[in-house]
N, C-alpha and C positions, 0 to 999 in steps of 0.2 A: 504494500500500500504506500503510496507517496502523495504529498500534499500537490506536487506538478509534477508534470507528464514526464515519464522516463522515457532517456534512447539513449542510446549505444555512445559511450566517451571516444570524443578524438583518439584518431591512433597516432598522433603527432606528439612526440618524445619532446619531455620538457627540456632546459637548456642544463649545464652543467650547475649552474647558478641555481636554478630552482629546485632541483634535485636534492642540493646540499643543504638551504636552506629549509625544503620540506624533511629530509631525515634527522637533521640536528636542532632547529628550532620550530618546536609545536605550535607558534602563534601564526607559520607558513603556512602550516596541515589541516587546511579549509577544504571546506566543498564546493564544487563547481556551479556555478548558477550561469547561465547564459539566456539573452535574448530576453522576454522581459522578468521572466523571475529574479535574473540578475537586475533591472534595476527597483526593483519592490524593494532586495536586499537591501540593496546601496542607498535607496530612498529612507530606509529605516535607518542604514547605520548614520547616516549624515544627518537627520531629523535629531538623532539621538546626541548629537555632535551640540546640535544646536542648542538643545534642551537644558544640555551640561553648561553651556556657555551662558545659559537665561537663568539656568537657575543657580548659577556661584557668581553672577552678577548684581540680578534683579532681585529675586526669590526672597521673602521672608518666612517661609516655610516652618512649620514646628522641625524640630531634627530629626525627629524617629520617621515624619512621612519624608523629606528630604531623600534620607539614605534609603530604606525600603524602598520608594518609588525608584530610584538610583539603580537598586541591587538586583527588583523586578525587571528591570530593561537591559540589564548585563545577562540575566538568566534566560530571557527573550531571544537576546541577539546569539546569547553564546548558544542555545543549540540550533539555531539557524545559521550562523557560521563554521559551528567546529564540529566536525563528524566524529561518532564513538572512536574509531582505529584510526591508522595511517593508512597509505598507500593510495591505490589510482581508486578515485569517488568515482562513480554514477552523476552524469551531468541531470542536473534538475530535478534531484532525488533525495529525500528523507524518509526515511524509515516510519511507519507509524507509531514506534517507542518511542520516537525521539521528538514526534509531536506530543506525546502524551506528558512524557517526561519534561518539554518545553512548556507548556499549558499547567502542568500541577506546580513545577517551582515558580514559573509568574506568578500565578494565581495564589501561591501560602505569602512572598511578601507584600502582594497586595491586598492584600486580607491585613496585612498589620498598617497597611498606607491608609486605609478608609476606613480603620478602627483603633488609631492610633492614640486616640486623645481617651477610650471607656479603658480601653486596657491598659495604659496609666494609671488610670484613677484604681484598676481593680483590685492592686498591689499582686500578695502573692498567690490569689485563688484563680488559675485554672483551670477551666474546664476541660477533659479529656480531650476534646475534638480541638482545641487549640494545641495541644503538646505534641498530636497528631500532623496539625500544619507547621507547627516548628519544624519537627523530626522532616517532613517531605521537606520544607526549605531550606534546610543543612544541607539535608543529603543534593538536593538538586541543586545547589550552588559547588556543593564538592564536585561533583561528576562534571560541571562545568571546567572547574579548576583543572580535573586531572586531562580532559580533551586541550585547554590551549594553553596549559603550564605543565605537566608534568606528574609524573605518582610520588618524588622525592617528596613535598611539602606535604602531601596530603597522608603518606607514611607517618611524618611527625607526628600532623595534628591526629591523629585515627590512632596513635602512641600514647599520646596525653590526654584524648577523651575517654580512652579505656583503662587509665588507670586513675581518670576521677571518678567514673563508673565502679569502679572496682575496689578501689582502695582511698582515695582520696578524700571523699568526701563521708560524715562521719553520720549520716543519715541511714539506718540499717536495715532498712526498704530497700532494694533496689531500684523499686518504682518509686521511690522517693528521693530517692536518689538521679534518676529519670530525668522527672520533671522539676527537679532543680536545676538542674544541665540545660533542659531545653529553655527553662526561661532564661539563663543566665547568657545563653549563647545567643537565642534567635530574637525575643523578647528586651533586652535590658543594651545599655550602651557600654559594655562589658564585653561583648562578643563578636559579631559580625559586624554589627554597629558601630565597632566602636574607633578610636584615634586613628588606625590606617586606612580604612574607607570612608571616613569621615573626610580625613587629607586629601585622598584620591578621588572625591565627588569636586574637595571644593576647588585643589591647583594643580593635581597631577592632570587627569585627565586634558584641562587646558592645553597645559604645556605639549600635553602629547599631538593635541590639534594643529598646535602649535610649529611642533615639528613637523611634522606632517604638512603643511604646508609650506617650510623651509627647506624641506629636500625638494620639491617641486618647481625651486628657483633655480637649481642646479647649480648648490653649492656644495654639494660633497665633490663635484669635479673640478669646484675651484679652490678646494683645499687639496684634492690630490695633485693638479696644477702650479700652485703656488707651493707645497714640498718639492715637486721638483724642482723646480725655479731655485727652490733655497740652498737645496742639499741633494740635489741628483746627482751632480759633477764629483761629487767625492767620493771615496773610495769606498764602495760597498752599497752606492748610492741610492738603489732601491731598496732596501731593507731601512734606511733611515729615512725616504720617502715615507716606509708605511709607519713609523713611529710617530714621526712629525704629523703626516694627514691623518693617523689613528688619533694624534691627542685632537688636532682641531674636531673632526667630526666627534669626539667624544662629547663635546660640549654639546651638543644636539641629541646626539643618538641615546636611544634608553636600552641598548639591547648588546650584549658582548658579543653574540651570533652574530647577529644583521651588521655590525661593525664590521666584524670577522670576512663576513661572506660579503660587504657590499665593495671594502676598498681591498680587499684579499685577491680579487676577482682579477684586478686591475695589479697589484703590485706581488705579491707572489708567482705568478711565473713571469715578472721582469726579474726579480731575482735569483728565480732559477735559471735563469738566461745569463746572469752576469757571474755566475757561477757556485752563488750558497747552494748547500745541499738542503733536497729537496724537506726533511725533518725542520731544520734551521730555518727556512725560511718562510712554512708555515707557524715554527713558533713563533719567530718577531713578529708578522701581523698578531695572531692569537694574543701575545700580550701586550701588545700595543694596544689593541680593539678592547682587551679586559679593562685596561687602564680608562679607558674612555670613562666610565661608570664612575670612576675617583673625580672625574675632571668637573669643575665647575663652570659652568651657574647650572646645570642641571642636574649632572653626577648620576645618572638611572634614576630620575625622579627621587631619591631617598633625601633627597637635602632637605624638601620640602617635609617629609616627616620627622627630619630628626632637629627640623626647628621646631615643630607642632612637641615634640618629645622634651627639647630641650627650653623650652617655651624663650625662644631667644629669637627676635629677625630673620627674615630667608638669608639677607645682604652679608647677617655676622657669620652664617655658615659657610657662603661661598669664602668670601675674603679667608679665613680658618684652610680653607681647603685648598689654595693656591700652591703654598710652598712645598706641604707633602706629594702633591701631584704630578708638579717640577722636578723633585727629586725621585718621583719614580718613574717617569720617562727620560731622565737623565739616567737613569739608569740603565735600563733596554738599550737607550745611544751610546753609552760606552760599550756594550754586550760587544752591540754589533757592528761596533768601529773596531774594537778588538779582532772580532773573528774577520773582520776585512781585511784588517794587515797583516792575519795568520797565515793567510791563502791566497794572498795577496789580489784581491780581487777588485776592479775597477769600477768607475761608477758609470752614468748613462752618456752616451755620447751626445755630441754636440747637438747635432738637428733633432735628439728627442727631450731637448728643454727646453723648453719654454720661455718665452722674450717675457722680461720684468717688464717691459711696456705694454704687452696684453694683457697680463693683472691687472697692472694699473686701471685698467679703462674696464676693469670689474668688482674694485673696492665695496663698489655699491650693493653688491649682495650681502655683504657685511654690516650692512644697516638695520635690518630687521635687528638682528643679534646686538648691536648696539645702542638701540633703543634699548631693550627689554634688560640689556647689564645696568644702562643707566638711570631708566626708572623704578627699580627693583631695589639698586643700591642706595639712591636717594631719595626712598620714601615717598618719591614723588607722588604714586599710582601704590594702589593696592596692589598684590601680586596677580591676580585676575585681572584685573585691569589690563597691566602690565601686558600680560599675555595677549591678551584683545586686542589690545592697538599693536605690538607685536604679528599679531596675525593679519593684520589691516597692510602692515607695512611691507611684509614679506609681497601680498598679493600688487600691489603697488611697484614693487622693487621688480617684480617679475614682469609686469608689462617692458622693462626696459631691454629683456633678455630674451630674442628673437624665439629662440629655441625653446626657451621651458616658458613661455606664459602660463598667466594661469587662464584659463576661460571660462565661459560658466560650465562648461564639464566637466572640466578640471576641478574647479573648484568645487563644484560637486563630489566629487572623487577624491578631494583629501579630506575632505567633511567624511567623507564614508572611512576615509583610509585612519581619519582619526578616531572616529569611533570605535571601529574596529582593533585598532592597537590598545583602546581602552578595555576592553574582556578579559584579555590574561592578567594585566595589571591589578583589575581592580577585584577579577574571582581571588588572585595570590593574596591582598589586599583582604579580603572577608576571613577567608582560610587561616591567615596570618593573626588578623583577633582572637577566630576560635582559638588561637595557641595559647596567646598571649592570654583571654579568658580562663582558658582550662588552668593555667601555671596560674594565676592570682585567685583564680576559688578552691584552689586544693593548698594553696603554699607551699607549690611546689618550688617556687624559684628561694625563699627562704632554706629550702634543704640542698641543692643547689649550690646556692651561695656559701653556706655553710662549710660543705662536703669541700670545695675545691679551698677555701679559706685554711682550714682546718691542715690540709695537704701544703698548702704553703708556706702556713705556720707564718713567719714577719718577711718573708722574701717576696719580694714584691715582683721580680724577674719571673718566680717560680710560678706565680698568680699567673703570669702575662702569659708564659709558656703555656698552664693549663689549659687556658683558654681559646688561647690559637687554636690545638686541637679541637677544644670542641666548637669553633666558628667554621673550624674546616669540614670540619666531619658533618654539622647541622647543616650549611650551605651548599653541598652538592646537589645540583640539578634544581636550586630554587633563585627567581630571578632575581634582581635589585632588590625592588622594593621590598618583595615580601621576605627577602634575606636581611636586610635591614631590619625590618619589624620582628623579625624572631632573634634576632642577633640582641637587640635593645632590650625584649622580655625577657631573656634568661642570660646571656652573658656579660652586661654590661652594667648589672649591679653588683656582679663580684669583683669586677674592677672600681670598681666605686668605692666600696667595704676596703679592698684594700689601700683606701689615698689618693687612686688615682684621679685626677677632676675628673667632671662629668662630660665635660665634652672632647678631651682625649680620651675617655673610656666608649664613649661611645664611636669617634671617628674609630678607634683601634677594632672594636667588633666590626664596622662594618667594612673596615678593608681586609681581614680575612675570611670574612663571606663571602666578598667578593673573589677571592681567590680562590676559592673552589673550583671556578671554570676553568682554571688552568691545571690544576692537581688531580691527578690519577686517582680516582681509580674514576670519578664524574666528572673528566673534565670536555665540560659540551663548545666552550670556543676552540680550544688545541684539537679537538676531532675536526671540527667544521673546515678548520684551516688546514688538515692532512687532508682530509676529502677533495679539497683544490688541489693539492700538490701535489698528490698521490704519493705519499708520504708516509710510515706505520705511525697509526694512531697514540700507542701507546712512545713509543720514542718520541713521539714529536711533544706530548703532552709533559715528558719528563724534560725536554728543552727550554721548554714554555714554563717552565718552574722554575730551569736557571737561569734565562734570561729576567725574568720577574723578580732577581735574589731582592732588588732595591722593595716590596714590597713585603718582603719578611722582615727586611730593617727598619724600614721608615716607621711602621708603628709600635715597632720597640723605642723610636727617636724620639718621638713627640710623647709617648706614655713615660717615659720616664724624664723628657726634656721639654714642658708641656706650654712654653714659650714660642718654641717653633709653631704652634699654633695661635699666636696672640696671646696666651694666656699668661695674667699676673705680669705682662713686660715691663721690668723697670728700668733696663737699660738694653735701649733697640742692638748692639754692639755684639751683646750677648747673643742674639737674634743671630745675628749676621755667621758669629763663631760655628754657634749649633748647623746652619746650614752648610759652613764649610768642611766641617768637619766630617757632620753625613757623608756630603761628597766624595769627602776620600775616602771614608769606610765604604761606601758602595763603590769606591775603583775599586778599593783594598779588595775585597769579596768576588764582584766581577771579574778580576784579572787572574784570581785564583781558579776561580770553577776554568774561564777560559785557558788559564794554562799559557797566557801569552801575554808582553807589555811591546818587548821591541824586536825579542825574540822565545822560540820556546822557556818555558820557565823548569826550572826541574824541581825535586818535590819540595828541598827545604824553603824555596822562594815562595810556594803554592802554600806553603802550610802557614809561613810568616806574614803574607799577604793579606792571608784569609786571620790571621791571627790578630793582625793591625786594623783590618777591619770590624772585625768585631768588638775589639776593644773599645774602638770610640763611639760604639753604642752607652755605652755608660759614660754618664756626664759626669764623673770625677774627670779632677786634673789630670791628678797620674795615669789612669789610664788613656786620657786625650795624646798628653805625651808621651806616652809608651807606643800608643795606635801609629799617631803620626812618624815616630821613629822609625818603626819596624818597616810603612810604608815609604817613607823614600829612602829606606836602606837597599829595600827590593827597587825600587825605581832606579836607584843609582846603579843597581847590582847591575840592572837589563841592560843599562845605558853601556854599561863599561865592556857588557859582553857584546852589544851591537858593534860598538868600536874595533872590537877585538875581530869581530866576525868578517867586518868591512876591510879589516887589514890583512887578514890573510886571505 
């Protein structure tokens, strides 16, 4: 049974491109709508574009019909978008489950949209047939989750509901236990309701509209353009293309895949052309494109919640987030200037760079983005706002650009394209409550905190260490945001507990959440990027670890040196020291794993290298001085045996 007429899918094979991003990223693995079903779709998804945009602007809405009506039209779109499985859809085809299952999750949170204000009032009495609509509105927001995000998150949360079912909670009903769950998740602003889809109704979504009309001006081609321009000609010159164009497009892009696969596309086989091996140089996009998610003013939408978290300005997150980001794409560009002058490998030739005078005379794509950094950081405009006239000025900027206008098609089509990008987000977002719900009605993150405290006893390095692991281990296969949001509910108050401020405790969980995509055994951008290059997966994801070394450091730098992020500065000098010193702890490290400065290194240089680098992660003097020694001891060592090498 299907709601439109079934026939037979094209036998025209997708490109390489879509392939990669249908098997590595679930928000690709849509079903085919053609002819007018497809535009019913895209009338809805852009209606709902618009909806978002009236109601985090205009809207004085109570909050519970807000978010419910919000959460009903992601459950709406997401099973008219995202098919149960992968692989090749049935063009104009839905299953009758997937109507049923679309029709009863709309329908339980619009039951709390149009009875929003009696069941407030009713407190905690229940009626069966309400716990009944909860229980279908869970479940059919999860099944949403797990079609255009993945089973990783939904394992957690389906972790932590079974063991407040089970154990947790001190009611000795089960069915009492029940519908305590169901009110506190589906019912109360505690659960699906609550701070991450609250954020993601009022600024995420925006900004995803946002983008979304920003790559339609066609500037992710004028940031792969203007790398070359900057740094093609140098030695190893694509692979520092994709670092450079992976941090610019980071500032846009919400997604470490679509990073991966949109400029990977383009500069991974020029690098395999200029002679990286094919591993290598899927990992420098893969962490390049990861980084993108660190990069500010957008960072994978999480900036926006962890000002909502940190109840601090959008403006004071970005600024915070600047210097660590610098140094961890300065990172990756030592990586891969290193393995340049390993191999000796050259950069792009003359007639494939690009004349600085034809940027010139495209600055102006850079406007949109300009706007929205400068009325964001000066308080000018609300952050919705902000986004709005952002979105005005993109469409505007693009009349100037023969090739990508926008039209009203077009414009059409990023209205759809952006609502559409808002389903995974905002299901991961519901899913990510329930966690964060389930861990503060059982106290669970009290034992938690405790248990890792406890292990670390006064060591506060030992705290940090715990913790990685477990932002590593929780963050596989879950995207930005809702890796953020679970990062924030359970690991980010034991670093709190132990001294560390609250917004280095919090920037340090969510940068190694975000480095899940690159760590084995889940790591879905270092696949995405072997799939282009045709490269082993698993090698390529352990490269993509060591070029990334700057991201295991940088938030041991700021957690323990927590200036580097604005924080308490009483003398800017200070500032300036902490960054330089980073620096050379991330050569020191870098040059180690690479094995090279001016020549091979052999192992006592590898071991002092790596030793000096890590040393000036700790902000004592001595060890700053002991770090710094050790590394230009090895610096001098390489210089003296280059000389040596040159002369005979």
């Amino acid at each position: 049974m299907s709601i439109f007429s079934k026939k037979k899918a094209p036998e025209a094979a997708p490109t390489s491109v879509e392939e990669v991003m249908k098997k590595y990223d679930r928000e690709s693995n849509t079903r085919v709508w053609e002819g007018a079903p497809k535009w019913v779709v895209t009338a809805l998804l852009a209606a709902f574009s618009l909806f978002c945009i009236y109601v985090t602007l205009f809207a004085t809405w109570l909050e519970e019909i807000r978010l419910s009506s919000f959460v009903a039209l992601i459950v709406m779109l997401g099973y008219l978008v995202f098919p149960a499985k992968k692989g090749v859809q049935k063009v104009n085809y839905m299953p009758w489950y997937d109507v049923v299952l679309m029709v009863l999750g709309t329908a339980a949170f619009l039951y709390f949209t149009f009875n929003a204000v009696p069941i407030i009032q009713q407190g905690s009495k229940f009626a069966t047939y309400q716990i009944i609509i909860g229980i279908v509105g869970i479940l059919a927001l999860a099944e949403v989750c797990r079609r255009s995000v993945g089973l990783p998150i939904l394992i957690v949360a389906g972790c932590f509901v079974a063991y407040a079912l089970a154990y947790g909670l001190k009611n000795p009903s089960f069915i009492g236990r029940l519908n305590y769950t169901v009110r506190a998740l589906f019912y109360s602003k505690e659960g699906i309701l609550s701070t991450p889809i609250n954020t993601c109704s009022k600024f995420i979504v925006v900004f995803i509209i946002f983008g979304a009309f920003l790559e339609r001006t066609g500037i992710a081609d004028f940031f792969i353009e203007a790398a070359n321009a900057v740094v093609g000609r140098f030695s190893g010159g694509p692979a520092k293309v994709a670092v450079v164009a992976s941090a610019m497009e980071g500032m846009v892009s919400g997604s470490s895949v679509a990073n991966t696969v949109g400029s990977g596309s383009v500069t991974i086989p020029l690098m395999k052309r200029t002679g990286y091996k094919p591993e290598f140089a899927a990992a420098a996009e893969a962490s390049a494109s990861t980084g993108g998610q660190i990069m500010p003013p957008i960072m994978g939408a999480a900036a926006f919640l962890m000002a909502e978290n940190l109840n601090v300005p959008y403006s004071n997150i970005i600024v915070r987030a600047i210097l660590p980001a610098v140094l961890y794409f300065a990172g990756i560009f030592i990586a891969v200037h290193l393995e340049a002058k390993k191999y000796g490998l050259r950069g792009l030739e003359k007639d494939e760079i690009p004349k600085f005078k034809s940027l010139v005379g495209k600055l102006y794509l850079l406007l949109p983005l300009v706007i929205l950094i400068y009325l964001v950081s000066s308080n000018t405009k609300t952050i919705q706002t902000a986004a709005a006239i952002s979105i005005i000025a993109a469409v505007i900027v693009s009349l100037f650009n023969k090739g990508n206008r926008i039209t009203p098609k077009r414009f059409l089509e990023a209205l759809a394209a952006g609502g559409q990008g808002a389903i995974s987000v905002a299901a991961a977002c519901g899913i990510a409550g329930i966690i964060a719900g389930t861990i503060t009605m059982t106290g669970l993150a009290n034992m938690m905190i405790n248990g890792i405290v406890a292990l670390a006893g006064n060591q506060v390095i030992i705290a940090l260490f715990l913790t990685m692991l477990c932002c590593i281990v929780l963050g596989m296969g879950v995207p930005t945001t809702a890796n953020y949001c679970l990062m924030a509910a359970t690991c980010a108050p034991i670093l709190v507990r132990m001294g560390v401020p609250m917004v280095a405790a919090h920037f340090f969980v969510f940068y190694f959440g975000i480095v899940a995509d690159l760590t084995p055994p889940v790591a879905l951008a270092a696949y995405a990027g072997a799939a282009i290059a045709q490269s082993n997966p698993m090698k390529t994801a352990l490269t993509s670890t060591k070029l990334a070394i700057a991201a295991f450091i940088v938030p041991y730098v700021f957690a323990l040196n927590p200036e580097m992020l604005f924080v308490d500065v009483d003398n800017p000098f200070k500032v300036i020291l902490i960054v330089v010193t980073s620096l050379l702890g991330i050569f020191g490290v870098s040059s180690a794993l690479e094995g090279f400065i001016y020549v091979k290194m052999n192992v006592i240089q590898r071991i002092l290298a790596a030793a000096g680098g890590l040393l000036l992660i700790d902000p004592g003097l001595v060890t700053d001085l002991i770090g710094v020694a050790l590394i230009v001891l090895v610096f001098l060592w390489q210089f003296a045996e280059k000389k040596k090498s040159a002369a005979a």
